[in-house]
C-alpha positions in Angstrom: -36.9 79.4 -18.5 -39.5 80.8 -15.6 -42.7 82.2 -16.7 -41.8 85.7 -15.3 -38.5 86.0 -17.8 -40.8 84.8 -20.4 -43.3 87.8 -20.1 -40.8 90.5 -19.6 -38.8 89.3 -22.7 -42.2 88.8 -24.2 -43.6 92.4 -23.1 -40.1 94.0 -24.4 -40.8 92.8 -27.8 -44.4 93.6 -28.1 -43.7 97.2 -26.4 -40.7 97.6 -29.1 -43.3 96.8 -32.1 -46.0 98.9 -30.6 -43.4 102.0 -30.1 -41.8 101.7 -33.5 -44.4 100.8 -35.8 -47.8 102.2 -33.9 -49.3 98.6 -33.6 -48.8 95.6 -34.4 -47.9 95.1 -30.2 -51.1 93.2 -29.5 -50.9 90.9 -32.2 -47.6 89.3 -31.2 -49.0 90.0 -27.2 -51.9 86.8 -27.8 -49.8 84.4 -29.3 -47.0 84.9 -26.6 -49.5 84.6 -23.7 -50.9 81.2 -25.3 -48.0 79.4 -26.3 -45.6 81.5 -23.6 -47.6 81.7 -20.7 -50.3 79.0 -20.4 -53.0 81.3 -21.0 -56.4 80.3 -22.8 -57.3 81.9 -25.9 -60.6 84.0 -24.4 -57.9 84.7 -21.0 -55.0 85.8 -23.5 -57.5 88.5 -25.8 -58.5 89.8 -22.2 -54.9 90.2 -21.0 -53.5 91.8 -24.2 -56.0 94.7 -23.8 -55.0 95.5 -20.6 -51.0 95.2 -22.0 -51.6 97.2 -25.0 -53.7 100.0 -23.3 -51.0 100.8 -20.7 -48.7 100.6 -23.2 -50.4 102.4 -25.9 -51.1 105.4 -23.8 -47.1 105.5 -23.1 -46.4 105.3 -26.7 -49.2 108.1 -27.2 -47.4 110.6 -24.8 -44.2 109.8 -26.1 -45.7 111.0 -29.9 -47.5 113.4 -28.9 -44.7 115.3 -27.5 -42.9 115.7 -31.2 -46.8 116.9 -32.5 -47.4 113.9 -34.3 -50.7 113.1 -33.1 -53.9 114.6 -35.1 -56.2 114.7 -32.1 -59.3 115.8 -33.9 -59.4 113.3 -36.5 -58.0 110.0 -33.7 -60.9 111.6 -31.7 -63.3 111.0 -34.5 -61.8 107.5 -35.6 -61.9 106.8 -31.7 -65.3 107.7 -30.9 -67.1 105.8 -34.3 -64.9 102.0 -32.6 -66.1 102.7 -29.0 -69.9 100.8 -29.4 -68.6 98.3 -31.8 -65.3 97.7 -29.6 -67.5 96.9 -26.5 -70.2 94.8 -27.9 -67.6 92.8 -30.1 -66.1 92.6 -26.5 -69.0 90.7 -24.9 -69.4 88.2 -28.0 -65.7 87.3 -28.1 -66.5 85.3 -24.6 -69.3 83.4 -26.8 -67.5 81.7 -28.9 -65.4 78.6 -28.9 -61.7 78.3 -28.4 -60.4 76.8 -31.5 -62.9 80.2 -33.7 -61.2 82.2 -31.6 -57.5 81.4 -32.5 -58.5 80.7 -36.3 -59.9 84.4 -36.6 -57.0 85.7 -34.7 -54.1 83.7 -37.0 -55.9 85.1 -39.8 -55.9 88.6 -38.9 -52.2 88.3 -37.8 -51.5 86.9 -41.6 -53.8 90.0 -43.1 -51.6 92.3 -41.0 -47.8 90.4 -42.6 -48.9 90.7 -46.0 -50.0 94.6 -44.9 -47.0 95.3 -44.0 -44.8 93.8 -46.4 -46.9 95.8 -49.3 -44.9 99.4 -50.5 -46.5 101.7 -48.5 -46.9 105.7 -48.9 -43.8 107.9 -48.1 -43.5 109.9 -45.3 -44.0 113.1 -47.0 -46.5 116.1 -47.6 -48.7 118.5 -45.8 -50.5 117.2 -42.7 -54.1 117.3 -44.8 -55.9 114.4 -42.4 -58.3 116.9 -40.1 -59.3 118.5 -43.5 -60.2 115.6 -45.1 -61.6 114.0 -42.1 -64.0 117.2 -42.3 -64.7 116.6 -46.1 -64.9 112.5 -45.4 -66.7 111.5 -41.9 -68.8 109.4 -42.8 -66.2 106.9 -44.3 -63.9 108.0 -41.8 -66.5 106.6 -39.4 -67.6 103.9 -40.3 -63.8 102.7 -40.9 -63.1 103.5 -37.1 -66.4 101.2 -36.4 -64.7 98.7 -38.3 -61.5 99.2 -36.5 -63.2 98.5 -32.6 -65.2 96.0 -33.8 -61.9 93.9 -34.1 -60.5 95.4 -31.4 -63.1 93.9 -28.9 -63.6 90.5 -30.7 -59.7 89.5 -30.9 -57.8 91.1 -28.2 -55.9 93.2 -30.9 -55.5 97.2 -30.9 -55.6 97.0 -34.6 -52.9 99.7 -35.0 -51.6 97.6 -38.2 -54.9 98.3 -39.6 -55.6 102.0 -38.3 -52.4 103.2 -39.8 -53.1 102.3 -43.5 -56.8 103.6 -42.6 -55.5 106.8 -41.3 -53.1 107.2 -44.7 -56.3 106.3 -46.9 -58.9 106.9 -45.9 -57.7 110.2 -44.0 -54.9 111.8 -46.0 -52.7 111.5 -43.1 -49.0 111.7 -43.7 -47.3 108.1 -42.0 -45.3 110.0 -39.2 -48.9 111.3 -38.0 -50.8 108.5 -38.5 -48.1 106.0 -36.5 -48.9 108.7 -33.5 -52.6 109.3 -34.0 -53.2 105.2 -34.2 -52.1 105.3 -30.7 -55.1 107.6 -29.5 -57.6 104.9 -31.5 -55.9 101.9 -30.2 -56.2 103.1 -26.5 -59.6 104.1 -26.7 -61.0 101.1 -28.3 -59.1 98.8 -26.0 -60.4 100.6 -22.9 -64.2 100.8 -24.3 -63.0 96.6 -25.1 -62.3 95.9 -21.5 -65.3 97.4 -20.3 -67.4 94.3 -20.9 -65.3 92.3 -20.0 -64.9 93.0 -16.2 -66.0 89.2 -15.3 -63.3 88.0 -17.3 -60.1 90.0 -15.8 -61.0 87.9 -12.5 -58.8 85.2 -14.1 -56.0 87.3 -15.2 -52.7 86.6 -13.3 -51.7 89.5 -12.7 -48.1 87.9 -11.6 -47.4 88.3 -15.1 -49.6 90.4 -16.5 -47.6 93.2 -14.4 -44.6 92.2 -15.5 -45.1 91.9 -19.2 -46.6 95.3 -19.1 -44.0 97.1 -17.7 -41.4 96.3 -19.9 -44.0 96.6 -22.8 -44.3 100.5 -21.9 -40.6 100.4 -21.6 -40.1 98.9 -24.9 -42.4 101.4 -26.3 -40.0 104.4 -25.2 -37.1 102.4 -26.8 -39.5 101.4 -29.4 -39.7 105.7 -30.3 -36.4 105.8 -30.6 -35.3 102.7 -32.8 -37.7 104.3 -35.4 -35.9 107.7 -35.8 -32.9 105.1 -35.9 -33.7 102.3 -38.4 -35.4 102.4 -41.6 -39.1 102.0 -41.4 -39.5 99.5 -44.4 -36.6 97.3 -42.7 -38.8 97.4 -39.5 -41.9 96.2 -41.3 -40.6 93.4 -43.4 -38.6 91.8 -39.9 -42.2 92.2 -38.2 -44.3 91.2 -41.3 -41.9 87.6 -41.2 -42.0 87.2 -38.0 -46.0 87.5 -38.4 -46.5 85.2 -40.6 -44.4 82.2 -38.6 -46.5 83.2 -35.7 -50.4 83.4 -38.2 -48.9 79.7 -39.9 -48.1 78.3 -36.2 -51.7 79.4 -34.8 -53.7 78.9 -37.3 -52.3 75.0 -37.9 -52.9 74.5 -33.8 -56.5 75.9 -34.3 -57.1 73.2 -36.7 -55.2 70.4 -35.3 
């Protein structure tokens, strides 16, 4: 199979996850360009970033336009990840390879068993700018949180910020799936911005590719949600996580 049917079946999947579940994209995004595409480790965490901001903005618009996006609060969340996001950004080029994949398998593990937990309903007032106003400090320093591991591993962190958002912020699950977006672009852009040296070896042959039908996965992503049940969605991704985390994290070691 050619590389360039590889990253658009790749960048349907990842744009699917990323539309339906409000992240989650960027963690399949890595492994895929790796084992996929040929692409290093430090190359791959580059690459997703640019894959997942394109494609989170899509996803953003596409929310936004059903009001399900708390822009306040995502602003707030957004802003706290921005330093953290970029200098995590210029270590993740520091350290070695094999680190690099270990961390990531491990996060992509955290993020399975995440989703395969209960998790709240999709029901009750939209309370999250209040109690962003009555909580910023922890609000912000979870959003720090949140970029730091945005610009280290590649990842948007959406399977983190959503559980944060419900938490931490009171946020109902329809609202924070759509406000994640916001957090996820912004940290992935502030991400990328120190690492301009490192796009230079990006191919964009099929980093183009992979992000267009990522964006256009994302619109069909949108849909398949207000189609399928969202706990059936979580517990196919949350599987298919853990193959990938088990896979990575025995190659990081081998």
């Amino acid at each position: 199979m050619s590389a360039l049917v590889l990253a658009l079946a790749a960048g349907a999947v990842v744009g699917l996850a990323l539309g339906a579940l409000g992240g989650g994209g960027s963690v399949l995004a890595v492994p895929a360009l790796i084992y996929l595409l040929g692409f290093t480790p430090a190359a791959a965490t580059t690459a997703s970033l640019i894959i997942v901001t394109a494609t989170s903005i899509t996803a953003l618009y596409a929310h936004a336009r059903t009001g399900a996006v708390r822009w306040r609060a995502g602003a707030l969340f957004a802003a706290a990840g921005l330093l953290p996001a970029a200098a995590a950004g210029a270590a993740a080029a520091r350290l070695p390879q094999p680190v690099l994949t270990a961390a990531f398998a491990a996060v992509a593990a955290l993020a399975a068993v995440r989703m395969l937990r209960p998790g709240p309903a999709d029901s009750g007032p939209a309370v999250g700018d209040r109690a962003v106003a009555v909580r910023p400090v922890k609000v912000a320093g979870t959003g720090a949180g949140l970029g730091a591991l945005t610009g280290l591993l590649g990842v948007g962190g959406g399977f983190l910020t959503v559980p944060a958002l419900v938490t931490v912020a009171a946020f109902e699950m329809r609202a924070a799936v759509g406000t994640s977006l916001l957090v996820i672009a912004a940290n992935s852009l502030a991400s990328l911005a120190t690492r301009g040296a490192t796009t230079a070896g990006v191919d964009w042959a099929l980093i183009a590719p992979f992000t267009g039908a990522a964006i256009l996965g994302a619109w069909d992503g949108k849909r398949l949600a207000a189609r399928v049940s969202g706990t059936r969605l979580k517990r196919t991704f949350a599987i298919l996580l853990l193959a990938v985390a088990a896979f990575m994290l025995v190659d990081a070691v081998a």
